[in-house]
N, C-alpha and C positions, 0 to 999 in steps of 0.2 A: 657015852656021855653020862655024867654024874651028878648034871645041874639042869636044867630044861633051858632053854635059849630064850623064853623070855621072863627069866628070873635075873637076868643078869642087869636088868633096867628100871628104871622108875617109869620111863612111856616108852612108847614104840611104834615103828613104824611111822609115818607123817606126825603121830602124834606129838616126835620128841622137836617139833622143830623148836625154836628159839621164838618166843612169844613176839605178836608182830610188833607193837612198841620198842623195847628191847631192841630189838631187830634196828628199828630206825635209828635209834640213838648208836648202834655199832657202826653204820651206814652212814653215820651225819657227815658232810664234808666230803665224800669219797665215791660218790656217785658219778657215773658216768653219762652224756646225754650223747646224743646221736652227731654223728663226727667230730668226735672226742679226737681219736686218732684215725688218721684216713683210712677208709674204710666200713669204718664200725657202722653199722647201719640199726642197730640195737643196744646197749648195753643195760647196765642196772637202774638208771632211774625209774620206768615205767611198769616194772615188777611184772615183766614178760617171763614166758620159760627158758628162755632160751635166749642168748646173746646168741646178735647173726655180724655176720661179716660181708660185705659184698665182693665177689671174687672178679667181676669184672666182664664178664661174658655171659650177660643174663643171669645167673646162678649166686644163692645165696648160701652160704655154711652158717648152719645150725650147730651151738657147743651149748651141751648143759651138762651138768655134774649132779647126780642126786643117789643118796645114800640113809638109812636108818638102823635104828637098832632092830631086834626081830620082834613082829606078832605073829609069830608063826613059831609052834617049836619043831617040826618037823626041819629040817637044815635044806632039803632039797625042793620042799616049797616055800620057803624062807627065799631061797635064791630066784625061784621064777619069780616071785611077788616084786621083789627087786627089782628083776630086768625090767616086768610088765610097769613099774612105774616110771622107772627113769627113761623108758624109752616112748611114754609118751608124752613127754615134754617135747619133741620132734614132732610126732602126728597131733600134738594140739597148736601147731603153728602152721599147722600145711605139708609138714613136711617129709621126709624122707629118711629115716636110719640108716647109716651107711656102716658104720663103724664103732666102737665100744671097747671098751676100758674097765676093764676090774676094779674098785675101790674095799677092799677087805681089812679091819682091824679084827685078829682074832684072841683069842686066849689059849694060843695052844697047850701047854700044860696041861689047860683043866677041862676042853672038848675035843682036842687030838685035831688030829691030821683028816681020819675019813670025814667026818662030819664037814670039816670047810672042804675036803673035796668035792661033799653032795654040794653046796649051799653054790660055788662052781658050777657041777655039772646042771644044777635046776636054771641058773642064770643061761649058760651056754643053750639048753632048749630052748627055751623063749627065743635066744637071739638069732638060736639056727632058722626057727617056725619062721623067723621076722624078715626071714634073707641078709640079716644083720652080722659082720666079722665079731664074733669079741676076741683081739688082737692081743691085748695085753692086759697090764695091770700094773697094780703096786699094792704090797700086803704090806702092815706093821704086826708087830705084837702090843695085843690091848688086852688090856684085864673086863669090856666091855666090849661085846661084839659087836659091831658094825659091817653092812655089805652094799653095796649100789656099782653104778656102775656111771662113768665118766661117758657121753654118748655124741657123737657128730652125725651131722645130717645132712641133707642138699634141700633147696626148694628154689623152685624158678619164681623169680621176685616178681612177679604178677599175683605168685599163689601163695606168696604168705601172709598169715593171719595172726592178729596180735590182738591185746586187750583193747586196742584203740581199735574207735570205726563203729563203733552198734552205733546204732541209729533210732531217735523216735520212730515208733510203730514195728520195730524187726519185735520178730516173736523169740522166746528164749525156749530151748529143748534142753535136757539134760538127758544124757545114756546115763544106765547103771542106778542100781538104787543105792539109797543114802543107808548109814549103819553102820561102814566097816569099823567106825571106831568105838561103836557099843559093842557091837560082837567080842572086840579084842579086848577090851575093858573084861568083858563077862568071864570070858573065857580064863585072863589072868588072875581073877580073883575067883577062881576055882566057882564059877557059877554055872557054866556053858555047859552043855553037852553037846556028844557028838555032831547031832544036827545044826547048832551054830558052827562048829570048827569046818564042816561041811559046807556051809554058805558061806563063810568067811572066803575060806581058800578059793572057792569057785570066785567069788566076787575080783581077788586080790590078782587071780592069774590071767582075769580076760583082760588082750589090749584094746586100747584103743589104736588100732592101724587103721580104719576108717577115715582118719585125721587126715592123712595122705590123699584121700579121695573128694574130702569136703575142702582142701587144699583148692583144688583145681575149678569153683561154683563161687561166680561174683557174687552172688547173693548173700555167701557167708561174713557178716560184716566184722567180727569178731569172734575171737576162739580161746577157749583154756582148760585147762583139766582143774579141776576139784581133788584137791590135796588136804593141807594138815590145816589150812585155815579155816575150813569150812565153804559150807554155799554163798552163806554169807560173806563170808570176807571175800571172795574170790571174786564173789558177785561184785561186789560193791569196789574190785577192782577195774572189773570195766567199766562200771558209771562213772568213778573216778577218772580213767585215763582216756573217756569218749566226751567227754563233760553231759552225761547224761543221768536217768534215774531209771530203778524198775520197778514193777509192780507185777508179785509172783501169788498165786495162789495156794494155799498152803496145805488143802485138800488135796491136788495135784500131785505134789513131791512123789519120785519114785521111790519105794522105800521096798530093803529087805527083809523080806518075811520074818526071819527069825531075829530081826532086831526088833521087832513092835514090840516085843514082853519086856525089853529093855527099857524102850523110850518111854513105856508105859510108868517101868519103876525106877526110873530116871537113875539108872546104871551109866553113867556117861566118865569116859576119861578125863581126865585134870585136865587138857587143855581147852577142853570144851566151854567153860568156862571164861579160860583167859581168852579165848576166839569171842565171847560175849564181850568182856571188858574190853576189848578193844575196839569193837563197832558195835556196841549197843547205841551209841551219839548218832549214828548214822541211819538206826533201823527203827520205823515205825510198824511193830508189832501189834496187830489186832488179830492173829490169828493166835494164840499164845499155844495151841497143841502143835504148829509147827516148831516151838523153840529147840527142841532134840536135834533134830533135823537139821535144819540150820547150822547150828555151832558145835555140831558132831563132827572133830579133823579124819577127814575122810583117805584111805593111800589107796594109791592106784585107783582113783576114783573116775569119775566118769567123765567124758568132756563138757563143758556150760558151750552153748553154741548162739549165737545172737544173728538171726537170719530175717531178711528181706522175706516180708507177707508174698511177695512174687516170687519165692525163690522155695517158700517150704517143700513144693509138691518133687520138687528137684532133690533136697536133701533127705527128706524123706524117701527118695526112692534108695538111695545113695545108700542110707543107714540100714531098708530094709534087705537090700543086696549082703551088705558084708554080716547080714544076723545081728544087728545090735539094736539094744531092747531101746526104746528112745520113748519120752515122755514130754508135749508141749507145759511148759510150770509157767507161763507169765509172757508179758511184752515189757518193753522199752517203752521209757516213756520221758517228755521234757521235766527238767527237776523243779521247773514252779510248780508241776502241777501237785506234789506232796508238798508234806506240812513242812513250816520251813527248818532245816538243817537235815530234813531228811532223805537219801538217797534211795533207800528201797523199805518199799511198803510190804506185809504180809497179809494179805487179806485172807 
């Protein structure tokens, strides 16, 4: 290679998604609600990960499609990052990975052929580790690399878990600490050393397969992973779609080590930002040293979990079995009890 894979972008990774306003207004009119067409038990209004299907014999099908440019210049952990994020859009609904799909735009010319062969064979790990097919695919030629992967799943429709359902009083946990998108900041703007590039990729390739397991515990009343929107916006997608509010503590946050020298010197990606503009209306901030934290677009980020006070000792067991680092940040709570228009408080 002649050019590092993440010079070929402006953001990267979750980072580059399409700002959430933006986003609405491309979406206006064209929204899907639940039996749209027979069948459809999910689709895109509710800002789920995953559009479900009902197959008709207890069994739901999971389809998501998720894809980024690289924060990784390595090509073959470029690829697991990839896999480890699109595939868990399944495990943060409950559910199951069955099957996968290549999404690749490359620039062969000017990174060749071995390189998307790594960025490939890093995805196909992940999917093997996952008991996951990756089946197929579809490649173009882009002057802009892009990689993900198209991802179907099963979940028995008792066990799946959506934005909707928290509940006043469920406590909220997060896995995985917060950073990944100051690290990738750092790093592209030639600040990082090896020990961020180090925490980065370690953070970017663990799954969340746990999701499969918290699938199956009534207590889980809602589930989603933390992506390019932040804590915040993600958050304030289940207060949104449960009609409720939260209130998270900002001490708490799990946060990666080698990102604090970041947050400190407010190294933050450009979307960081637009993730503020678009739900600062909705956030009463009184802890103002969690603002990093918060509105940092997070990939491959960790699940948000909204669990039953009678249910923690359960999910807690669940999280300590499959090794995932897990952190109580806050509870669920009724939206009169914040100031009025506001959905989640930062104490």
């Amino acid at each position: 290679m002649t050019k590092k894979l993440t010079e070929f972008s402006k953001a990267s990774g979750c980072g580059c998604k399409i700002q959430p306003a933006v986003l609405q207004q491309m979406l206006q009119g064209m929204t899907l609600q639940a039996g749209a067409t027979p069948g459809l038990v999910h689709g895109n209004a509710g800002g789920d990960d995953c559009s479900v299907f009902d197959l008709g014999n207890g069994q739901l099908l999971l389809q998501t499609v998720d894809f980024f440019t690289p924060l990784l210049d390595d090509p073959f952990d470029f690829g697991r990052a990839a896999a480890a994020n699109a595939l868990s859009d399944i495990w943060a609904m409950g559910g199951k990975p069955v099957m996968a799909n290549a999404v690749m735009g490359w620039p062969v010319d000017v990174l060749g052929v071995d390189a998307a062969r790594a960025v490939m064979s890093g995805a196909m790990q992940v999917c093997t580790e996952a008991g996951v097919a990756l089946a197929g695919g579809h490649t173009i030629e882009l002057q802009e690399p892009i990689f993900g992967l198209s991802v179907t799943g099963l979940v028995d429709a008792g066990n799946l878990k959506t934005n909707a359902g928290a509940k006043a009083g469920d406590k909220l946990i997060l896995t995985k600490g917060l950073g990944v998108g100051m690290l990738a900041a750092a790093l592209k703007r030639g600040l990082g050393a090896a020990t961020d590039l180090a925490s980065l990729t370690e953070s970017l390739t663990q799954t969340n397969a746990v999701g499969n397991e918290l699938g199956g515990i009534a207590g889980v009343h809602a589930m989603t992973d933390v992506t390019g929107f932040g804590l915040s916006g993600h958050l304030l997608e289940i207060c949104r779609a449960s009609g409720v509010a939260a209130r998270i503590q900002g001490s708490t946050l799990p946060k990666i080590a080698a990102a604090e020298a970041w947050a400190a010197s407010y190294v933050l990606p450009d979307n960081a930002m637009r993730n503020w503009n678009a739900f600062e209306s909705a956030v009463d901030m009184q802890d103002a040293s969690a603002f990093t934290w918060l509105v940092d677009p997070q990939t491959s980020g960790g699940l948000l979990i909204s669990v039953a006070d009678t249910a923690i000792s359960e999910v807690e067991a669940a999280l300590r079995a499959a090794s995932t680092e897990y952190t109580v940040i806050g509870e669920i709570v009724e939206p009169n009890t914040l100031s009025e228009g506001k959905l989640l408080s930062v104490i």
